[in-house]
DSSP file (Angstrom, degrees, kcal/mol; ACC not computed):
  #  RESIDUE AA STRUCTURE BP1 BP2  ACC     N-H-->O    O-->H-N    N-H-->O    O-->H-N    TCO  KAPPA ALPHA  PHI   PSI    X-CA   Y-CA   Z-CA
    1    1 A X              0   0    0      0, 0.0     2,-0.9     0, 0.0    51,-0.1   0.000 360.0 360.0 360.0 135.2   59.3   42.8   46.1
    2    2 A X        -     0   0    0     48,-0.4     2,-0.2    49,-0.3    50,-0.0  -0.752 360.0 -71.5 -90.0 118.1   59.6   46.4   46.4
    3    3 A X  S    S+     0   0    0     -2,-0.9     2,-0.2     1,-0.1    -1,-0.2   0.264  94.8 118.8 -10.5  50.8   62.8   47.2   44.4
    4    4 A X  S    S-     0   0    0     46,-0.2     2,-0.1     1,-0.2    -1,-0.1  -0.414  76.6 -78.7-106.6-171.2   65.4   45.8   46.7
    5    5 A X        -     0   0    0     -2,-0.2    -1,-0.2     1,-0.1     3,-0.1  -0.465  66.6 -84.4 -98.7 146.0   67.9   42.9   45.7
    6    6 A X        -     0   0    0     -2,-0.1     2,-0.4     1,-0.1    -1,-0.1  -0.205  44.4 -92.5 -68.0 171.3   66.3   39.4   45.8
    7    7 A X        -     0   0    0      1,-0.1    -1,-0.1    -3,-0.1     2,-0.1  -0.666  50.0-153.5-138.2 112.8   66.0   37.2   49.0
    8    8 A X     >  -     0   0    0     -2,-0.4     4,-1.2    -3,-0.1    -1,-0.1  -0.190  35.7 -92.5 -61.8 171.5   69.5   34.9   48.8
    9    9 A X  T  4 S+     0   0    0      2,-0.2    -2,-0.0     1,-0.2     0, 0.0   0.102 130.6  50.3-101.9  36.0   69.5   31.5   50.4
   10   10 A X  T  4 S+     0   0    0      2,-0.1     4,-0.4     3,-0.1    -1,-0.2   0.567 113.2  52.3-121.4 -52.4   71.0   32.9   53.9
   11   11 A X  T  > S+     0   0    0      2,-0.2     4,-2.6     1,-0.2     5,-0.2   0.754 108.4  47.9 -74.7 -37.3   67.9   35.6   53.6
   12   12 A X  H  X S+     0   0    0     -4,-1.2     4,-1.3     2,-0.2    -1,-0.2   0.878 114.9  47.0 -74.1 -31.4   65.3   32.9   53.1
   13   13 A X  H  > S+     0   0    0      2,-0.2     4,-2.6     3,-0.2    -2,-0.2   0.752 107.0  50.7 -21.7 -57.2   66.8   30.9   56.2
   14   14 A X  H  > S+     0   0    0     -4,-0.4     4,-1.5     2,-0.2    -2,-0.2   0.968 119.4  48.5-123.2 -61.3   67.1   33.9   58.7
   15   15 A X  H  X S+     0   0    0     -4,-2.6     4,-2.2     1,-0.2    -1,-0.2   0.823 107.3  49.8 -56.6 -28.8   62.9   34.2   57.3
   16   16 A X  H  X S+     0   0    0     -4,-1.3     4,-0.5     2,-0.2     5,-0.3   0.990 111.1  49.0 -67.7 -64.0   61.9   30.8   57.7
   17   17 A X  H >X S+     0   0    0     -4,-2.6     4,-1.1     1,-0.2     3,-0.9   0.851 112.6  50.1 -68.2 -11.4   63.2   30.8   61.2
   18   18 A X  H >< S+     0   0    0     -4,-1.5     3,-1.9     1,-0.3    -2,-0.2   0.965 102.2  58.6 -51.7 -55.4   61.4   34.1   62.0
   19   19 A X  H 3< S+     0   0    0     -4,-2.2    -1,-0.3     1,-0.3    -2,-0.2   0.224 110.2  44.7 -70.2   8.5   58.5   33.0   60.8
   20   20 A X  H << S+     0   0    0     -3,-0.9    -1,-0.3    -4,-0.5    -2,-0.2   0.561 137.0   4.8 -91.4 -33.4   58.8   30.2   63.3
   21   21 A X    X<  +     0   0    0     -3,-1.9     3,-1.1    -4,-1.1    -2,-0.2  -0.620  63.9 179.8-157.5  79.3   59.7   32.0   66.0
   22   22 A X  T 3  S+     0   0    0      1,-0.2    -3,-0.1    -3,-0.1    -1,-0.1   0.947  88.4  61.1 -44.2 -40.9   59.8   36.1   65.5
   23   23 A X  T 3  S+     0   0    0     -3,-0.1    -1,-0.2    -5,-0.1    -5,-0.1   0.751  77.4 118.2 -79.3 -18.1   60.9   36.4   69.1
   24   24 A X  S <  S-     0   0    0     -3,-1.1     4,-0.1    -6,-0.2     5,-0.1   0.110  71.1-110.8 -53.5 148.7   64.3   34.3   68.6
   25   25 A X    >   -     0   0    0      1,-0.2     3,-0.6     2,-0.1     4,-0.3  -0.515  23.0-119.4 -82.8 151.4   67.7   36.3   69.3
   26   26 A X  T 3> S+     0   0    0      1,-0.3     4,-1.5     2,-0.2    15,-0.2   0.585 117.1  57.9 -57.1 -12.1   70.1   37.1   65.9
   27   27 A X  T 34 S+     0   0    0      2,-0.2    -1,-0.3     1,-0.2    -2,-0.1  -0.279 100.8  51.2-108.8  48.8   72.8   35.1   67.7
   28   28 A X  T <4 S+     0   0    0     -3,-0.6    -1,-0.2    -2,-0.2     4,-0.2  -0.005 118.0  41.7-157.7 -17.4   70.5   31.8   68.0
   29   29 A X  T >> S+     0   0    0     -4,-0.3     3,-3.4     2,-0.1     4,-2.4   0.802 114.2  48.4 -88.1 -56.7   69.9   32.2   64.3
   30   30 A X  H 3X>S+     0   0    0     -4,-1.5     5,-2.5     1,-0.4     4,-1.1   0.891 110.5  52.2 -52.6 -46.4   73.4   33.1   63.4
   31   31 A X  H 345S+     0   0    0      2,-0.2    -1,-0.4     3,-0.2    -2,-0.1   0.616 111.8  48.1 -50.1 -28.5   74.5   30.1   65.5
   32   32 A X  H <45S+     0   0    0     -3,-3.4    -2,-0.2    -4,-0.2    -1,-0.1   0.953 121.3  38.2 -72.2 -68.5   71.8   27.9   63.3
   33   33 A X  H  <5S-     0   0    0     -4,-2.4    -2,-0.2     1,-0.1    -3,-0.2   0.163 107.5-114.7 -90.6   5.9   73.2   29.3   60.2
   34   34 A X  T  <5S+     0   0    0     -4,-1.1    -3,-0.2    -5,-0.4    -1,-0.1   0.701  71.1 138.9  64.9  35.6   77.0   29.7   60.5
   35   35 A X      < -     0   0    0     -5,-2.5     2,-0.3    -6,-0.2    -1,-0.2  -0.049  65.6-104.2-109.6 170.0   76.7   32.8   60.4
   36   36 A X    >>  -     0   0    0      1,-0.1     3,-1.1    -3,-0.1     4,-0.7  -0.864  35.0-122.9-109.2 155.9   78.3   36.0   62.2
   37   37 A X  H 3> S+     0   0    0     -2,-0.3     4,-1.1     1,-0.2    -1,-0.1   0.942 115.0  57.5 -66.4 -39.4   75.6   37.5   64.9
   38   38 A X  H 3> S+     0   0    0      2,-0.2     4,-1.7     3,-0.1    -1,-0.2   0.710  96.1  54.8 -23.9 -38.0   76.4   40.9   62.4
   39   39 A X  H X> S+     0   0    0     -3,-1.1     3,-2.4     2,-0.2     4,-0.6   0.778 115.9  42.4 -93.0 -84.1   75.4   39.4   58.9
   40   40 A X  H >X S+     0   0    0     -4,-0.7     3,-2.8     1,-0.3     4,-1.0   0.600 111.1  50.9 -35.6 -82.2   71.7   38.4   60.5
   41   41 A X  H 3X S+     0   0    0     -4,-1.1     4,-1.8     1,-0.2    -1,-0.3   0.707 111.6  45.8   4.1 -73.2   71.3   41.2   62.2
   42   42 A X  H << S+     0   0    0     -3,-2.4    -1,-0.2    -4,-1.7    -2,-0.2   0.364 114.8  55.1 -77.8   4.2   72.1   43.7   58.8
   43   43 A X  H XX S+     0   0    0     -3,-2.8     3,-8.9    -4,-0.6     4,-1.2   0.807 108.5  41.1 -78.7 -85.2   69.9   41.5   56.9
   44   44 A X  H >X S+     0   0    0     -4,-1.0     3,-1.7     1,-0.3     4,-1.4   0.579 119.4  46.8 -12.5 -82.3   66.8   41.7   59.1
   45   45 A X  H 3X S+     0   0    0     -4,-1.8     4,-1.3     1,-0.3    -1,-0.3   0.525 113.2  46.6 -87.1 -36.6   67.5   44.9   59.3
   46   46 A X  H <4 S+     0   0    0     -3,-8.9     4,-0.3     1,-0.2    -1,-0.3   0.905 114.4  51.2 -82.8 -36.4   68.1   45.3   55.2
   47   47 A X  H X<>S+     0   0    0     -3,-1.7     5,-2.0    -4,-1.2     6,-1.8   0.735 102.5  61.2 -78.6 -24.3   65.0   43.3   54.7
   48   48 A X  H ><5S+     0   0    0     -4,-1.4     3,-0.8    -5,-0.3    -2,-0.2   0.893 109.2  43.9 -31.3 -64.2   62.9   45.8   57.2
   49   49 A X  T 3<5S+     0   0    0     -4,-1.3    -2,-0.2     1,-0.3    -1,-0.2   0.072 109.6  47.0-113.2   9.4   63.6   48.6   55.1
   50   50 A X  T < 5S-     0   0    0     -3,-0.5   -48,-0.4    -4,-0.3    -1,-0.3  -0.298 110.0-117.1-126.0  45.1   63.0   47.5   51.7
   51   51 A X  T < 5S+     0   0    0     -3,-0.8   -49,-0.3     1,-0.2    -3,-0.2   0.840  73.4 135.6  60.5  33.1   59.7   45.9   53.0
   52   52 A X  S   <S+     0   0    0     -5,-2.0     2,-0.3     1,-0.5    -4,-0.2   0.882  78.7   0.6 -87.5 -37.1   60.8   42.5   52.1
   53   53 A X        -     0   0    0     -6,-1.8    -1,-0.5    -9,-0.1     2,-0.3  -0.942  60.3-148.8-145.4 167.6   59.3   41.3   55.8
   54   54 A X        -     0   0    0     -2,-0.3     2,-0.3    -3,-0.1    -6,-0.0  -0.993  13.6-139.3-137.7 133.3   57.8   42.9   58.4
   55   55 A X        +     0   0    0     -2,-0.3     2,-0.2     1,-0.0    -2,-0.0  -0.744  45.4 149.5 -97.9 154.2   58.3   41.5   62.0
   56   56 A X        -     0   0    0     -2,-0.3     2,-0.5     2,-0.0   -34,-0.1  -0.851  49.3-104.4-154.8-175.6   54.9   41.7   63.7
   57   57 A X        -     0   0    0     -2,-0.2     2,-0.3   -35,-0.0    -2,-0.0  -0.999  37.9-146.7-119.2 128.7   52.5   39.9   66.5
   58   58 A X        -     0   0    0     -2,-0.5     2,-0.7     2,-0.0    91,-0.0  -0.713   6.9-124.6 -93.6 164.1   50.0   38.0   65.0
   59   59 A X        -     0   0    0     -2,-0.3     2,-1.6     1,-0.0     4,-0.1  -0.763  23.0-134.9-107.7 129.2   46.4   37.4   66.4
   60   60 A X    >>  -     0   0    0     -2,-0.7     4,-1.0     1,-0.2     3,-0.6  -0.622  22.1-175.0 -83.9 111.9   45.7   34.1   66.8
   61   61 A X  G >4 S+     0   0    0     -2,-1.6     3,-1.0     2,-0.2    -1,-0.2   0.893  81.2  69.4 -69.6 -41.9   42.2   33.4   65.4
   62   62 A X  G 34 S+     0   0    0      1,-0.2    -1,-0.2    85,-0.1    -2,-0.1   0.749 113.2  42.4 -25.2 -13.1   42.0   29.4   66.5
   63   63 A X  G <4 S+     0   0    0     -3,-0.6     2,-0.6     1,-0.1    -2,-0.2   0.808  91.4 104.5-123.0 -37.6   41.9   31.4   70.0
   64   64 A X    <<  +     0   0    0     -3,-1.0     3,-0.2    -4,-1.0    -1,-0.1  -0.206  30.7 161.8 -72.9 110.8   39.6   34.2   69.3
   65   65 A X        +     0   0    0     -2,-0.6    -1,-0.2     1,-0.2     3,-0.1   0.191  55.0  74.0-120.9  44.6   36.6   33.9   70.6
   66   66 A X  S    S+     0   0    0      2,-0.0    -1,-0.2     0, 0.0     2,-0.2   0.773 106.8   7.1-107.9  -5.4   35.0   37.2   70.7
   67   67 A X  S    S-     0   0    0     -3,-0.2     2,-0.3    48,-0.0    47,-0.2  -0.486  71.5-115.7-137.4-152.8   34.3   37.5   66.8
   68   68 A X  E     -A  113   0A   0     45,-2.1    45,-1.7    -2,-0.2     2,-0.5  -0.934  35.4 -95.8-149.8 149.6   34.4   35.5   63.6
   69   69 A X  E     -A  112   0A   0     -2,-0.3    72,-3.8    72,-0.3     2,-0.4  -0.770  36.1-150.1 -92.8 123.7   36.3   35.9   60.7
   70   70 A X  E     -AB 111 140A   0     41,-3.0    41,-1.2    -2,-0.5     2,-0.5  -0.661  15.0-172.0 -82.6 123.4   34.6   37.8   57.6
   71   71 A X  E     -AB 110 139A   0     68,-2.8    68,-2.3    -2,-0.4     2,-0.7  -0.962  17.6-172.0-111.0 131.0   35.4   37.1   53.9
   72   72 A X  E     -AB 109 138A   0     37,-5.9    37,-2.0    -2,-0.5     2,-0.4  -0.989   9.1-157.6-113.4 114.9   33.2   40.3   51.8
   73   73 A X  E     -AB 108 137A   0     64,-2.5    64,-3.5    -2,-0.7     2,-0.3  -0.892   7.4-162.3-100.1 146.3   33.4   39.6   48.4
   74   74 A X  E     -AB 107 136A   0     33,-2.2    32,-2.1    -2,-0.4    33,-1.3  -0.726   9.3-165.1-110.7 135.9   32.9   42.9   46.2
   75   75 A X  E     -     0   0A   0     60,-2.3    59,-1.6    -2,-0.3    60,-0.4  -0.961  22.0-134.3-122.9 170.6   32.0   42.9   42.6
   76   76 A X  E     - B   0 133A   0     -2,-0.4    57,-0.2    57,-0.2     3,-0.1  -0.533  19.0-118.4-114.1 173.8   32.5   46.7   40.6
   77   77 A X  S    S+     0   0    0     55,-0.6     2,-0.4     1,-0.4    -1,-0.2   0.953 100.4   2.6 -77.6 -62.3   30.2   48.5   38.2
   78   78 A X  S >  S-     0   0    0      1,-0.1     3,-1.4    54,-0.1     4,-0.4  -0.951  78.6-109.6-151.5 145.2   33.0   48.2   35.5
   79   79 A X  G >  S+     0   0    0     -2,-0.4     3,-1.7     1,-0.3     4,-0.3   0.812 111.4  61.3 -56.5 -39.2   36.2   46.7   35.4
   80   80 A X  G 3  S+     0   0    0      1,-0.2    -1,-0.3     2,-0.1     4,-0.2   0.325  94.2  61.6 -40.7   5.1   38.0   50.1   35.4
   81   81 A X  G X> S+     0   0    0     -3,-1.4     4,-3.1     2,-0.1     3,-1.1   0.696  82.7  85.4-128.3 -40.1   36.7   51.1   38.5
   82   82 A X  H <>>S+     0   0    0     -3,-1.7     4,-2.9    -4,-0.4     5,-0.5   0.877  83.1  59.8 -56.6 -48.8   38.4   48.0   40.7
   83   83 A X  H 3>5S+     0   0    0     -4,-0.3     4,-1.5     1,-0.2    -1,-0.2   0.742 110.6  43.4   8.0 -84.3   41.5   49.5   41.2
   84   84 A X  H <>5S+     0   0    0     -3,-1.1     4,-2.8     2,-0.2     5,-0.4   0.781 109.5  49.9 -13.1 -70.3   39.7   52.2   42.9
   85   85 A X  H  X5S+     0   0    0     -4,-3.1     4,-1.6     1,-0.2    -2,-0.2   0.953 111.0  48.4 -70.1 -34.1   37.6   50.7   44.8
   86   86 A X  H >X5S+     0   0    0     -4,-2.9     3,-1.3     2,-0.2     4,-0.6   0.979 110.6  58.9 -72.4 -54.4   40.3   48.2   46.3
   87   87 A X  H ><<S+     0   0    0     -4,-1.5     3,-0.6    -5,-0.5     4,-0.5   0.883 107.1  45.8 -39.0 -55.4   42.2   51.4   46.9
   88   88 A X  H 3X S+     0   0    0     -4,-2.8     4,-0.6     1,-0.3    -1,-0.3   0.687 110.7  47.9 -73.3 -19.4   39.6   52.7   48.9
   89   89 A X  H << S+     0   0    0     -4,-1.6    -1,-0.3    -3,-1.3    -2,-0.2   0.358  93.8  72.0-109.6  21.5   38.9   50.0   50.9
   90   90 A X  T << S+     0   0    0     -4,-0.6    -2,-0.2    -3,-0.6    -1,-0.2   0.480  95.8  57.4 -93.8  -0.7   42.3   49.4   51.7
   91   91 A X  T  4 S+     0   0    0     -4,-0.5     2,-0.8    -5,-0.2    -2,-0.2   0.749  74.7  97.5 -87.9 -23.9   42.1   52.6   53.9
   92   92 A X  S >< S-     0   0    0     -4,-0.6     3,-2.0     1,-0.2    -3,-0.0  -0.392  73.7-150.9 -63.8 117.7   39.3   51.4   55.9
   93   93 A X  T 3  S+     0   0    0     -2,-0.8    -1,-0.2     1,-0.3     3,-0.1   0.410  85.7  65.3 -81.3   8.0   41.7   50.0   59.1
   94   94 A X  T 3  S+     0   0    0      1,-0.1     2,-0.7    17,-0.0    18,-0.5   0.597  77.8  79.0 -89.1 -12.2   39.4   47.4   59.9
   95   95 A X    <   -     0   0    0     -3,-2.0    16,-0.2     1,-0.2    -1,-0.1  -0.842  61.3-167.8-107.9 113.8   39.6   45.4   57.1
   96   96 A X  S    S+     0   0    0     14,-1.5     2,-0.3    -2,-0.7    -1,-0.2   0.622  72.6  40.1-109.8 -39.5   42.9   43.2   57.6
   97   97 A X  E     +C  110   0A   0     13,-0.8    13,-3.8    -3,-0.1     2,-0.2  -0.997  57.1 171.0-132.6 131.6   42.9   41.9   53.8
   98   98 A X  E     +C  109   0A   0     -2,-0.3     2,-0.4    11,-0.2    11,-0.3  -0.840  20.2 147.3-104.1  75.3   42.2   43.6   50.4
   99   99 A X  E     -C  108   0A   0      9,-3.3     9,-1.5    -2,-0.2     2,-0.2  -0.915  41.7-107.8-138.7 134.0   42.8   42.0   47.2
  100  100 A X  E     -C  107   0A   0     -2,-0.4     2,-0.3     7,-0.2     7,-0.2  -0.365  35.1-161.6 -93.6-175.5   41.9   41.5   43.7
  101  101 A X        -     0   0    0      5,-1.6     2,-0.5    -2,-0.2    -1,-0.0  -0.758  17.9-140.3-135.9 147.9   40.6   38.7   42.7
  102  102 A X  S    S+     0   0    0     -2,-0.3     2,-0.3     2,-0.0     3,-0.1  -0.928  73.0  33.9 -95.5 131.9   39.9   36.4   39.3
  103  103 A X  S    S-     0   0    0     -2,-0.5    -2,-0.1     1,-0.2     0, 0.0  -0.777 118.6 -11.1 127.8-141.9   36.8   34.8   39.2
  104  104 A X  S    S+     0   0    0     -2,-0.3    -1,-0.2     2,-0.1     2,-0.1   0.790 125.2  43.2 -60.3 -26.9   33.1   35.4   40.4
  105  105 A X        -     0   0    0     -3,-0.1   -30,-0.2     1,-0.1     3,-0.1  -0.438  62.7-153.9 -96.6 168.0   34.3   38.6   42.6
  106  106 A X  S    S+     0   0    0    -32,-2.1    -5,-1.6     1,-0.3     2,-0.3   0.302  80.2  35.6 -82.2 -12.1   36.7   41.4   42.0
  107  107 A X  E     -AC  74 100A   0    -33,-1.3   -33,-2.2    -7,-0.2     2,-0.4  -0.994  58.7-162.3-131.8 145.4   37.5   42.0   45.1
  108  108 A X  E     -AC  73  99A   0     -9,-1.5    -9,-3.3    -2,-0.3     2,-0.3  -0.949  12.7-176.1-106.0 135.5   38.2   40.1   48.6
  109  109 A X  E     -AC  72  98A   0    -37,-2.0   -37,-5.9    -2,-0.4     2,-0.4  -0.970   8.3-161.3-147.4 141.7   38.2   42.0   51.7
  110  110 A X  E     +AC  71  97A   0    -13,-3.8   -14,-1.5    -2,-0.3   -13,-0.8  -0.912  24.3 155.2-114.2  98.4   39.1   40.1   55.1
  111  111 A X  E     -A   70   0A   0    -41,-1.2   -41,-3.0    -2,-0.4     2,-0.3  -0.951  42.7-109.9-126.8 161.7   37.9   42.0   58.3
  112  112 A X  E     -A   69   0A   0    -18,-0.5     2,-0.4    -2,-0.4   -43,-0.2  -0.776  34.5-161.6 -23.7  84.7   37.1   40.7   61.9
  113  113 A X  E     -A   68   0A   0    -45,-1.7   -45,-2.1    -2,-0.3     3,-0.1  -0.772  29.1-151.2-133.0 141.6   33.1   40.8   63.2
  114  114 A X  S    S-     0   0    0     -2,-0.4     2,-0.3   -47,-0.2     3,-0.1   0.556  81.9 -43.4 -81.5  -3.0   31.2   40.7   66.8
  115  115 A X    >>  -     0   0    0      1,-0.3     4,-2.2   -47,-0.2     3,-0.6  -0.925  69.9 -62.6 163.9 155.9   28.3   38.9   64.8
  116  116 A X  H >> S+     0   0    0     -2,-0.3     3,-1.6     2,-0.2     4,-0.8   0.943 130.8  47.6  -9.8-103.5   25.8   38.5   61.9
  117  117 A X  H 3> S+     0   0    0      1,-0.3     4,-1.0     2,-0.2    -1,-0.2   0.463 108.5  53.2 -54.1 -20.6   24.5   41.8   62.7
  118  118 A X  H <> S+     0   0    0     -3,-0.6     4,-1.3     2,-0.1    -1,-0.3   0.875 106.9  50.5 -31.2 -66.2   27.9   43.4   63.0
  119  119 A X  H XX S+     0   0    0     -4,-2.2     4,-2.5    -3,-1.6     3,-1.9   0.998 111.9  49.1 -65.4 -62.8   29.1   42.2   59.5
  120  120 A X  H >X S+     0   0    0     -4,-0.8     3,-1.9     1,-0.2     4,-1.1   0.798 108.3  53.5 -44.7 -73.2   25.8   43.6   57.8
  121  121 A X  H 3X S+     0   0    0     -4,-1.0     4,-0.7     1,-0.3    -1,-0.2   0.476 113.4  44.2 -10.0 -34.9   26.3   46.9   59.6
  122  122 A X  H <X>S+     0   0    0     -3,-1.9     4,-2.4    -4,-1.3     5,-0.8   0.792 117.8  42.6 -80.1 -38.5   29.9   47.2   58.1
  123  123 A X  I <<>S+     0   0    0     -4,-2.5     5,-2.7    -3,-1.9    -2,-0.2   0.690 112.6  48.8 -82.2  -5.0   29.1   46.2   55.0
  124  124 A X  I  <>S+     0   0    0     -4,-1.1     5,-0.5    -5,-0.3    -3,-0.2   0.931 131.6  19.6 -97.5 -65.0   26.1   48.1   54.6
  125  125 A X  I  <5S+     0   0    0     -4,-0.7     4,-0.2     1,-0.2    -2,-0.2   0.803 130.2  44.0 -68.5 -38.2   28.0   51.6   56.0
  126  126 A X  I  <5S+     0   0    0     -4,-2.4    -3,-0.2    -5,-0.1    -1,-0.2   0.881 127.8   6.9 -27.9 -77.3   31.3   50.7   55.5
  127  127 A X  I > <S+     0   0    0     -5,-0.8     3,-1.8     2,-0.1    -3,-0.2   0.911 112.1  67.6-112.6 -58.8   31.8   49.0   51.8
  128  128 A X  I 3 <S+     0   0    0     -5,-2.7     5,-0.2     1,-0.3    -3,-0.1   0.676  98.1  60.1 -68.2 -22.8   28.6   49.3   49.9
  129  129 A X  T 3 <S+     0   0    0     -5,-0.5     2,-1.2    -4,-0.2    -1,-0.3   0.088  70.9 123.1 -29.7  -6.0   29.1   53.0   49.8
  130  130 A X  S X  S-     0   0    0     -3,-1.8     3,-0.6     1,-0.1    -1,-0.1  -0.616  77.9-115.5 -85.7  66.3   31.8   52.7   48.2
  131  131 A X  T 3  S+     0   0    0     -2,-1.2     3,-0.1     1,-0.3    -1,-0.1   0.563 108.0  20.6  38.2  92.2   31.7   54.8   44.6
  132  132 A X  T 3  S+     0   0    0      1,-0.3   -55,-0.6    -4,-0.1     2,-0.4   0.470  86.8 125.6 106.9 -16.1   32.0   51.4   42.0
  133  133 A X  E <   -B   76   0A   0     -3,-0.6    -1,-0.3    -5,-0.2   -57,-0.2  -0.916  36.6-175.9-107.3 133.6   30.8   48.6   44.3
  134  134 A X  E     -     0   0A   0    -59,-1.6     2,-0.3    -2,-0.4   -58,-0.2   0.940  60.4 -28.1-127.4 -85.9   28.0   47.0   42.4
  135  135 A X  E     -     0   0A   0    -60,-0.4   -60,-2.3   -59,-0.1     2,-0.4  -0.990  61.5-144.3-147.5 158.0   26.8   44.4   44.9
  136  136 A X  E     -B   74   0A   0     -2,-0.3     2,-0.3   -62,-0.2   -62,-0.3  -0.940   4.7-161.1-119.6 156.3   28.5   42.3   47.9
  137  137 A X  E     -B   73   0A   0    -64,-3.5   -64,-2.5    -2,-0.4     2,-0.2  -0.981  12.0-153.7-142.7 135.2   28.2   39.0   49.3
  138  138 A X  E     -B   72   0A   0     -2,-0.3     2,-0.3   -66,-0.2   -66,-0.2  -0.737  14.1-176.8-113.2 158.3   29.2   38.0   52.3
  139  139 A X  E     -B   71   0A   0    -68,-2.3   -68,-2.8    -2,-0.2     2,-0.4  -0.902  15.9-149.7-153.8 126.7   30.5   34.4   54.5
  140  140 A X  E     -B   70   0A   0     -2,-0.3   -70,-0.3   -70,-0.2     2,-0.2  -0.606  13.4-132.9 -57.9 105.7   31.3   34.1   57.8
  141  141 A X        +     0   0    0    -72,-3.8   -72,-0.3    -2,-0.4     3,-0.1  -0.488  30.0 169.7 -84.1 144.9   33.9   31.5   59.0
  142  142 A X        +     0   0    0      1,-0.2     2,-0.2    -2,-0.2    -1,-0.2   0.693  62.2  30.3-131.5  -4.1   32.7   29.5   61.9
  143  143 A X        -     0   0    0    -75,-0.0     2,-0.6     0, 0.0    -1,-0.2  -0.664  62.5-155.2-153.5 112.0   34.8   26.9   62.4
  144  144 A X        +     0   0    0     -2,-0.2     3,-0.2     1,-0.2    -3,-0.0  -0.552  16.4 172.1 -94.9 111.4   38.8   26.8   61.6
  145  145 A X  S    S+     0   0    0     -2,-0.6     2,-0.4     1,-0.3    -1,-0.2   0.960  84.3   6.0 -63.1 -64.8   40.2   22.9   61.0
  146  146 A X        +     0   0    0      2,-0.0     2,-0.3   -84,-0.0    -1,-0.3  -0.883  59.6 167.5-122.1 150.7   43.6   25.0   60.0
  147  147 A X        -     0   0    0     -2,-0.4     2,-0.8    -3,-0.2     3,-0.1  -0.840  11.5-169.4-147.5 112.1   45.0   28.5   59.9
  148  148 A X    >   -     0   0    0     -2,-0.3     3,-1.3     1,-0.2    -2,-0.0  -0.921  12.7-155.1-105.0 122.2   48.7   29.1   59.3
  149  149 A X  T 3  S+     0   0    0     -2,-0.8     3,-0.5     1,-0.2    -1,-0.2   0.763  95.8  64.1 -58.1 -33.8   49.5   32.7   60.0
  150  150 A X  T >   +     0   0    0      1,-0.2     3,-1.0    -3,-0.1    -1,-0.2   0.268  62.3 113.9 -99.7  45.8   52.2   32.1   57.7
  151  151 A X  T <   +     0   0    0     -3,-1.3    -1,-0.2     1,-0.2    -2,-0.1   0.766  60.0  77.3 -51.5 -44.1   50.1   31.4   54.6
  152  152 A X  T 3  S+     0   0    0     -3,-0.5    -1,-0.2     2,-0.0    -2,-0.1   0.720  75.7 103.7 -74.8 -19.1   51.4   34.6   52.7
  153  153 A X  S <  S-     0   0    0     -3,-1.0     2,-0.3     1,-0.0     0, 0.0  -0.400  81.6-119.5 -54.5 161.3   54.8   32.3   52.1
  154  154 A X        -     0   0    0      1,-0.1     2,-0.2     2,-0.0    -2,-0.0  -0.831  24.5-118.4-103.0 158.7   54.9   31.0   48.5
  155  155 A X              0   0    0     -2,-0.3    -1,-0.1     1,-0.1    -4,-0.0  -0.276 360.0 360.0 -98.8 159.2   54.8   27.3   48.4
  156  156 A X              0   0    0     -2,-0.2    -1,-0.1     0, 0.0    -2,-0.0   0.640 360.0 360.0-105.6 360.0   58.1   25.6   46.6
């Protein structure tokens, strides 16, 4: 959380039904919650601007059918170096997830690809260039059973 006041159980509410339904009016929440069409409203609105959520359009990948989703896992020369390297590839705007990681990788990065020969082509110009990236391995997803766009919740 970026240094704002914790998520209440009114603020976890007014997200859970976003995350259902972004597009839904503050007075159809407020009306859910017993709320005044005000207090939702200056929540959103408080949680907007200390980055607590972000309202957005998501792309539905079940639906996309002109590329395939790419997981590049990165490993570094030396553990000092991941930092860095995740730093730097979180400026590259194609690549949709960055993170590090415990276990056989140090790094995951999540981008979008027209093809097999697309994803080498990024990773070879893109990421392996990268100052600190040691070697990468890559896997394609080819067929989604599930995807919840709203995976990033934590689970209770």
């Amino acid at each position: 959380m970026s240094g704002g006041r914790r998520l209440d159980e009114v603020d976890r509410q007014i997200v859970a039904r976003l995350s259902e339904d972004a597009r839904i009016s503050n007075r159809q929440i407020a009306a859910e919650l017993g709320v005044t069409e005000g207090t939702v409203r200056a929540r959103v609105k408080r949680m907007e601007a200390e980055k607590q959520i972000r309202i957005t359009a998501i792309t539905n990948i079940d639906r996309f059918r002109q590329g395939a989703l790419a997981w590049i896992w990165i490993e570094v020369e030396r553990s000092h170096q991941i930092q860095d390297v995740a730093r730097e590839l979180a400026l590259i705007s194609e690549l949709g997830f960055v993170g590090e990681m415990l276990g056989r990788s140090d790094i995951l990065a999540i981008t979008m690809v027209r093809s097999n020969e697309h994803l080498a082509e990024f990773v070879h110009q893109r990421v392996s260039g990268i100052p600190g990236v040691r070697r990468t391995e890559s896997t394609l997803g080819v067929n989604f059973v599930k995807h919840d766009y709203r995976m990033a919740r934590i689970v209770s």
